[in-house]
N, C-alpha and C positions, 0 to 999 in steps of 0.2 A: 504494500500500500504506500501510497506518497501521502507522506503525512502531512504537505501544505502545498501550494501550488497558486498562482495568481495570475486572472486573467484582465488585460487592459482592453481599454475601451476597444471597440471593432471588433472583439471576440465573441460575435454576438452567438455563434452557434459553437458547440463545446465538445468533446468527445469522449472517446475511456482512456481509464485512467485504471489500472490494476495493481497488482505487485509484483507480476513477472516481468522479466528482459522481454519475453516476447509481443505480452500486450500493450507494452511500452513502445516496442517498434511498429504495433503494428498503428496505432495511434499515431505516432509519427508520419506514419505513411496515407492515413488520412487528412489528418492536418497538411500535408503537404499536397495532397490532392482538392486539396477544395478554391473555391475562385475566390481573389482579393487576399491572398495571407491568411483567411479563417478557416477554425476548424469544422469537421463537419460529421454529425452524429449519422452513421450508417444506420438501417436499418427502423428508424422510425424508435417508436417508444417499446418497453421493455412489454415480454407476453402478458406478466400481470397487470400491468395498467390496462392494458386491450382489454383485457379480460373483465377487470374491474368497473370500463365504462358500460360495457356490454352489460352488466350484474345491475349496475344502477339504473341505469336508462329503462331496465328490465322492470326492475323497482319504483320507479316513478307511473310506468303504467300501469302499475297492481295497485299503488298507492291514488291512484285520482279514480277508478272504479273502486275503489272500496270506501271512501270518503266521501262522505255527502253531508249537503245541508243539514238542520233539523229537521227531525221529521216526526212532526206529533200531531195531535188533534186540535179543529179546525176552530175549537172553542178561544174568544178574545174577551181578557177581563182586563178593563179601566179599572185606575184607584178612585178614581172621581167616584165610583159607585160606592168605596168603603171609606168616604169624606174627605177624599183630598178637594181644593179649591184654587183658585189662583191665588197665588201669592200667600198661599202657607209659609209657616216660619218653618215647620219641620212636617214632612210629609213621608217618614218612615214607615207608620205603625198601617198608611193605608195603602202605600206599594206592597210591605209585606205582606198585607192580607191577599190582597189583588193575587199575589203567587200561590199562598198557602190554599186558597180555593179553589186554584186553575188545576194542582198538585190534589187538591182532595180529589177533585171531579176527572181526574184521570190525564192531566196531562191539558196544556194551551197555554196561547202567548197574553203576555202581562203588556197591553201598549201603552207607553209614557206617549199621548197622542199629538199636546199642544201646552206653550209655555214651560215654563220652571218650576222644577219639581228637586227639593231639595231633602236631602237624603244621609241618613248614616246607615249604617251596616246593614244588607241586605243578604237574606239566605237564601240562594235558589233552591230548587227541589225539582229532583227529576222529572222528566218529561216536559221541563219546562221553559220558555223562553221570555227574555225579556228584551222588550223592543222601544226604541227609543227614535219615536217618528221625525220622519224631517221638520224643523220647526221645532222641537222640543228639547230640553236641555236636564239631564241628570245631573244637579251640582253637591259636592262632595262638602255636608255639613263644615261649619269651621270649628263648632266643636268636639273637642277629643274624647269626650266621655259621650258621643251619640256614636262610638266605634268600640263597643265593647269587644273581649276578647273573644276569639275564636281560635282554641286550643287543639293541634290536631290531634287526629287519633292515634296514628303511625307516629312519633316521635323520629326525627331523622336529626342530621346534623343542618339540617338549614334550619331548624328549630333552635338548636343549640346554637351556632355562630349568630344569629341574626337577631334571635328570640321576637318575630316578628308574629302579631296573633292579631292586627288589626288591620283592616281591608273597607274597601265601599260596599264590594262583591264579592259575596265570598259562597263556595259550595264543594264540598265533602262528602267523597262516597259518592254523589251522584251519576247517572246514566241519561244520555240523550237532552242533554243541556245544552241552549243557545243566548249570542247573547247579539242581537241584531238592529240596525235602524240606519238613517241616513241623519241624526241626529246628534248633540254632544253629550259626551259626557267628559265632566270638569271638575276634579278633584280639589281643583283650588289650593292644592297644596304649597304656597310658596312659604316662606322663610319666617312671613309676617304674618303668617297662621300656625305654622306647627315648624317651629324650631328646631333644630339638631344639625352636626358638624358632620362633616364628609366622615364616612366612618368605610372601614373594609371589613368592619364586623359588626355590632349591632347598631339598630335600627329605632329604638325606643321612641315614642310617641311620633311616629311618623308614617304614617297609615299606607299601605298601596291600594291602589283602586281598586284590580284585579284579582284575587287568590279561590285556584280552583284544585283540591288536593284527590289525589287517588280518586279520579271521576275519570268514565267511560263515556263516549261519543261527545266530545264537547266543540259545536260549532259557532265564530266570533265572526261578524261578517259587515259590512260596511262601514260601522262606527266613528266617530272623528273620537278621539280620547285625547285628553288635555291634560298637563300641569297635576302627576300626582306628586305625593309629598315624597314619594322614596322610589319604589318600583312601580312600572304602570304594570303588568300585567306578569304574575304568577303562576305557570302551570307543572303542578311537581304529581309525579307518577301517572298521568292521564295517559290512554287508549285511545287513539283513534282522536286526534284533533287536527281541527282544520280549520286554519285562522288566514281571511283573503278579502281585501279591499280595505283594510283600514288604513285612517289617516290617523300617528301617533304623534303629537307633538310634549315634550316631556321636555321642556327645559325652566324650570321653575327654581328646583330646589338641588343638593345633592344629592348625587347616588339616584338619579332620575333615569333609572336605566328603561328600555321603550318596551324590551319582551322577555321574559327570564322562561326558561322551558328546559326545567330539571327530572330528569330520566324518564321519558315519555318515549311511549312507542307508536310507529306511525303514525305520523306526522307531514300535513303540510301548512308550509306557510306561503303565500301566493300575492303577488302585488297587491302588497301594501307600502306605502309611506311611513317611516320613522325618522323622526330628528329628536336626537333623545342628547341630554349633558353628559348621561355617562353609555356603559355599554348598551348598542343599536339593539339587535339580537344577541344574547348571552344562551349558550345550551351551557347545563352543569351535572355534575354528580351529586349535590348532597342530600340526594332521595334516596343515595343508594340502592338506584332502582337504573341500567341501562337506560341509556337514549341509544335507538337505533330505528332504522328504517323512514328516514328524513329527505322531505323537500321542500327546498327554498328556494322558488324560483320571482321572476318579475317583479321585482323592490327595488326600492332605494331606500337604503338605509345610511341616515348619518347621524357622527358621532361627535364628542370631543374628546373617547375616549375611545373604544374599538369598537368598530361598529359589525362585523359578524368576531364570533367567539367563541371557544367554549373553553372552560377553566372559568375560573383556577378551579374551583370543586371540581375533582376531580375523583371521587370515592367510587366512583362504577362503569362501567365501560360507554365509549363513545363512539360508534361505529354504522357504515353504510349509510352514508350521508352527502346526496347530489344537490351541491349548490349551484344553480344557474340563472344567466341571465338577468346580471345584480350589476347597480352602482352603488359603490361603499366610498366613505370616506368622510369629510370633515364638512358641515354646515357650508355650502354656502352663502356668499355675501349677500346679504335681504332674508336668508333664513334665521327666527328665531336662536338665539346662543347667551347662556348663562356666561360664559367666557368664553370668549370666541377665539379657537385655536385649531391648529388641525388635528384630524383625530390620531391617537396615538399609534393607532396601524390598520390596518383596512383589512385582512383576516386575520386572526391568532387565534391556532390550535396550543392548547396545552395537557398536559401531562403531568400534573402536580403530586397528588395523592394513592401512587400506586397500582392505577390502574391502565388500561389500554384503550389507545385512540388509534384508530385502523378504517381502513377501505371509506377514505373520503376523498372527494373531488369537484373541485371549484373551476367551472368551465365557463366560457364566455360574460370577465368578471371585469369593470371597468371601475378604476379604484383610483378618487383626487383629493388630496390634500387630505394626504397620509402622510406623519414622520416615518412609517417603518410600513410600505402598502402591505408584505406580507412576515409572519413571525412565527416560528413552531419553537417551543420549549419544552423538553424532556428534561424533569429536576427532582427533587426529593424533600419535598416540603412533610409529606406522608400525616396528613392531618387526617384521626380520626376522630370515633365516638370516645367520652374517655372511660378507660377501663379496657380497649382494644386494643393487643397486639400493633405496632407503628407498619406497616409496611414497606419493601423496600421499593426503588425505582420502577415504575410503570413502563409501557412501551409503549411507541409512536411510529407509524411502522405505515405504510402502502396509503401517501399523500400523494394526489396529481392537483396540478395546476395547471392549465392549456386556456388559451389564448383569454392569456390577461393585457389588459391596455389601458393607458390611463395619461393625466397630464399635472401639474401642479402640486405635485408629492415634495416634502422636505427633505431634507440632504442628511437624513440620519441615515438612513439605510433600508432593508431588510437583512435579516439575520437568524439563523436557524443553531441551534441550542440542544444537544446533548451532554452526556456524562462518561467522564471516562467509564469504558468495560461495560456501557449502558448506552451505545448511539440509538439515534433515530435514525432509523433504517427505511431504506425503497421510497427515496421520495422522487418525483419525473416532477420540473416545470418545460413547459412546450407551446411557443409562442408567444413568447412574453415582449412586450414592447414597452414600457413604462420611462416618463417624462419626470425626473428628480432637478431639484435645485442642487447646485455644483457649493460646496464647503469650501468653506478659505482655511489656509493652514495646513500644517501637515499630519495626515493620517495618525489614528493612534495606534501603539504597538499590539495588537492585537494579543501578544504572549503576557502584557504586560494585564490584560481583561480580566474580571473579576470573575470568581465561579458561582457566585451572588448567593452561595450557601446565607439562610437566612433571611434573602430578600423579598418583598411578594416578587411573583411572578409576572413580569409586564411588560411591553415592547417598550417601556418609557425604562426600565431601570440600567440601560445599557450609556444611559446619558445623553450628549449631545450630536454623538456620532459614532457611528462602528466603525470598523477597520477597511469598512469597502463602500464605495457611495451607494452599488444594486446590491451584491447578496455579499454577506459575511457567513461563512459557515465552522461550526466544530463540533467534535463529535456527531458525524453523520457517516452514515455507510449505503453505498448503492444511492448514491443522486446521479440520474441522469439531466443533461441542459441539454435544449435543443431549439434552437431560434432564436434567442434568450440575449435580450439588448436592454439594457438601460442608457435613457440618454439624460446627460446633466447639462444643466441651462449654461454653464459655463467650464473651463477646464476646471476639474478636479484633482487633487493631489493624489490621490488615495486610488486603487485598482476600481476595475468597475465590476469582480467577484476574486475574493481573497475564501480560500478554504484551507482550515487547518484541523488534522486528526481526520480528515475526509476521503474519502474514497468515489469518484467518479465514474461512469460506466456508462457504454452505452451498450445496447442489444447488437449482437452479433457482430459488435466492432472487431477483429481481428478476426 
């Protein structure tokens, strides 16, 4: 293996890189065969990527026939029938009824029809949907004690790091729940209603709008959702959801993350709009329950912090997951921003706690005003429940990336993150074109970089710059590059891909 290698601007297509004398020449002999001084990856992408897009593509067609709308009974119950009015001060006790009847009589929609309807904690109940008509506005009480707690049943660690039991919407255990309208809902969560400090662990008196735990068939569909106090939307161990058309605008407060979706199996999410302060889309572990069998296609999601994700919770595995047809990256200018900066990286996969992130791929991905457009970390943070065994290092293993493009990204980098005796193994990017701002100064010594034992995990904690303007890699094994250009607004000091402890390959090169 070459255990460092750098490639300068023009190298835009890459090749293998072994440990033998002979894959070494034979390498040379492609590189020397290809036009303009660049090298040139024979043979296309490796069989398992082929294989992998084939598996998902597979996946996404099983996944949009077996996902459907709500689908309940035809019965519609007003609050106005159980004394709501216009311009109630608080209109909880006759929205909840409006549900608990629709739920006695077997199931129908709850229509918020016209005006403002102002609301604490609400409990759906299966077979139920709540619709919030054009013209109508669901607003999120400003006080804290009309959100009493909602204590799950399943105790996980998102219980324990966040200790979060308050929501606008909340439902547990349910089956065949919707939550629908061409209407708002407005949590009013800013600073000047329900106060608390950016935290990366609890959450205390800061309500999320959304929380829907260990529930089966749960359908979320045109909604405008606004400004909650912490998370907009919650969905930890759910079956079968399918979230498509919403507009999320979430920049009020911190930790204003737009979609959080903790070990949920099949799954779509479908053009929707998010501009959220912190993470866009975040998938996590700490339901310790897998996420797997995911799609995320036709969005835009921005951030000022990452806007697709998944980590840090990483307590259960994250896998077979087709993201397509996404612009990710940082607010822009005229769009809503608590601080307005660009987002900290435009996808980051992570691998914090032990377990295994595998057979994902981000295709046709356009990604602007990103410090790091893309970020994979395999590390050993090993957070469990306590009284559990710590575990060691997880794996990160069979990433593709194809044909990503993008323009206005910062001069921090991308940068890919294993551990010695512990790489992240089989990643392909293929077609990559991406527009960076060019750094003044001289590169940092990349030997000299921190192994960030103890630090959160984050495309921001590498600083102001990595070791290469496009990719910085260490500890990886089997990365294939193949078309693969970054271009910077001005010369750069620094390689345009620096890899150390890395092994390169291409399929059938030699």
């Amino acid at each position: 293996m070459i255990s460092r290698r750098r490639f300068a601007a023009g190298a835009a297509t890459l090749a293998l890189v072994q440990s033998s004398a002979t894959a070494a020449r034979a390498a040379n002999r492609v590189a020397a065969a290809a036009p303009n001084g660049m090298e040139s990856c024979a043979g296309g992408a490796p069989l398992w990527a082929r294989r992998l897009r084939t598996d998902l593509e597979h996946m996404a067609r099983e996944l949009t026939v077996r996902l459907h709308g709500w689908r309940g009974p035809s019965l519609i119950v007003h609050p106005e029938s159980f004394g709501h009015r216009p311009g109630d001060a608080l209109s909880t006790r006759a929205i909840q009824a409006a549900i608990d009847t629709a739920a006695q009589r077997g199931g129908g929609t709850v229509r918020l029809s016209q005006g403002d309807y102002v609301s604490g904690t609400l409990d759906l109940r299966s077979d139920t949907r709540l619709e919030v008509a054009r013209g109508a506005r669901l607003l999120g009480s400003l006080d804290l004690a009309d959100y009493p707690p909602r204590i799950a049943a399943r105790r996980t660690l998102m219980d324990i790091v966040t200790g979060v039991t308050q929501s606008l919407i909340f439902a547990q255990g349910c089956r065949n729940i919707g939550l629908s309208g061409e209407g708002l809902i407005d949590g009013r969560g800013s600073p000047a209603h329900f106060s608390g400090k950016e935290s990366i662990t609890g959450l205390p008196g800061r309500p999320f709008l959304i929380r829907a735990l260990d529930c089966r068939g749960v359908h979320v569909r045109g909604l405008h959702l606004k400004d909650s106090a912490a998370w907009m939307q919650n969905y930890l161990d759910c079956e079968d959801l399918l979230i498509e058309g919403i507009h999320v605008e979430n920049q009020a407060n911190f930790n204003n993350d737009g979609m959080d979706i903790d070990g949920c199996r099949h799954v779509i999410v479908r053009s929707c709009f998010i501009n959220s302060e912190d993470d866009g889309i975040c998938f996590k572990g700490s339901s310790e329950r897998p996420t797997e069998h995911v799609l995320v296609e036709n969005c835009r999601i921005y951030s000022t912090s990452n806007a697709l994700k998944f980590g840090t919770d990483s307590e259960a595995p994250f896998r077979r997951v087709l993201a397509r047809n996404l612009e990710l990256g940082g607010p822009a200018p005229g769009m809503r921003a608590r601080r307005r900066r660009r987002a900290e990286s435009g996808i980051s996969w992570e691998s914090a706690d032990g377990k295994v992130v595998e057979d994902v791929l981000a295709t046709g991905i356009r990604i602007v005003r990103a410090q790091s457009p893309l970020f994979l970390d395999l590390c050993d943070r090993g957070r469990v429940a306590p009284g559990r065994p710590r575990p060691g290092p997880g794996k990160l293993r069979r990433i593709v990336y194809e044909r990503i493009t993008g323009d206005d990204n910062g001069p921090r980098g991308s940068y890919f993150l294993g551990l010695p005796g512990h790489p992240i193994e089989d990643v392909v990017i293929r077609d990559l074109r991406l527009k960076v701002d060019a750094a003044q100064g001289p590169a940092p010594d990349q030997h000299a970089v921190s192994d960030f034992q103890g630090v959160y995990p984050d495309a921001a904690m590498i600083g102001r710059l990595a070791p290469a303007y496009g990719l910085w890699t260490r500890h990886v094994r089997n990365l294939t590059l193949e078309r693969v250009e970054f271009i910077p607004t001005a010369p750069d000091p620094r390689p345009m891909i620096e890899t150390l402890d890395t092994t390169l390959r291409c399929p059938r090169g030699g």
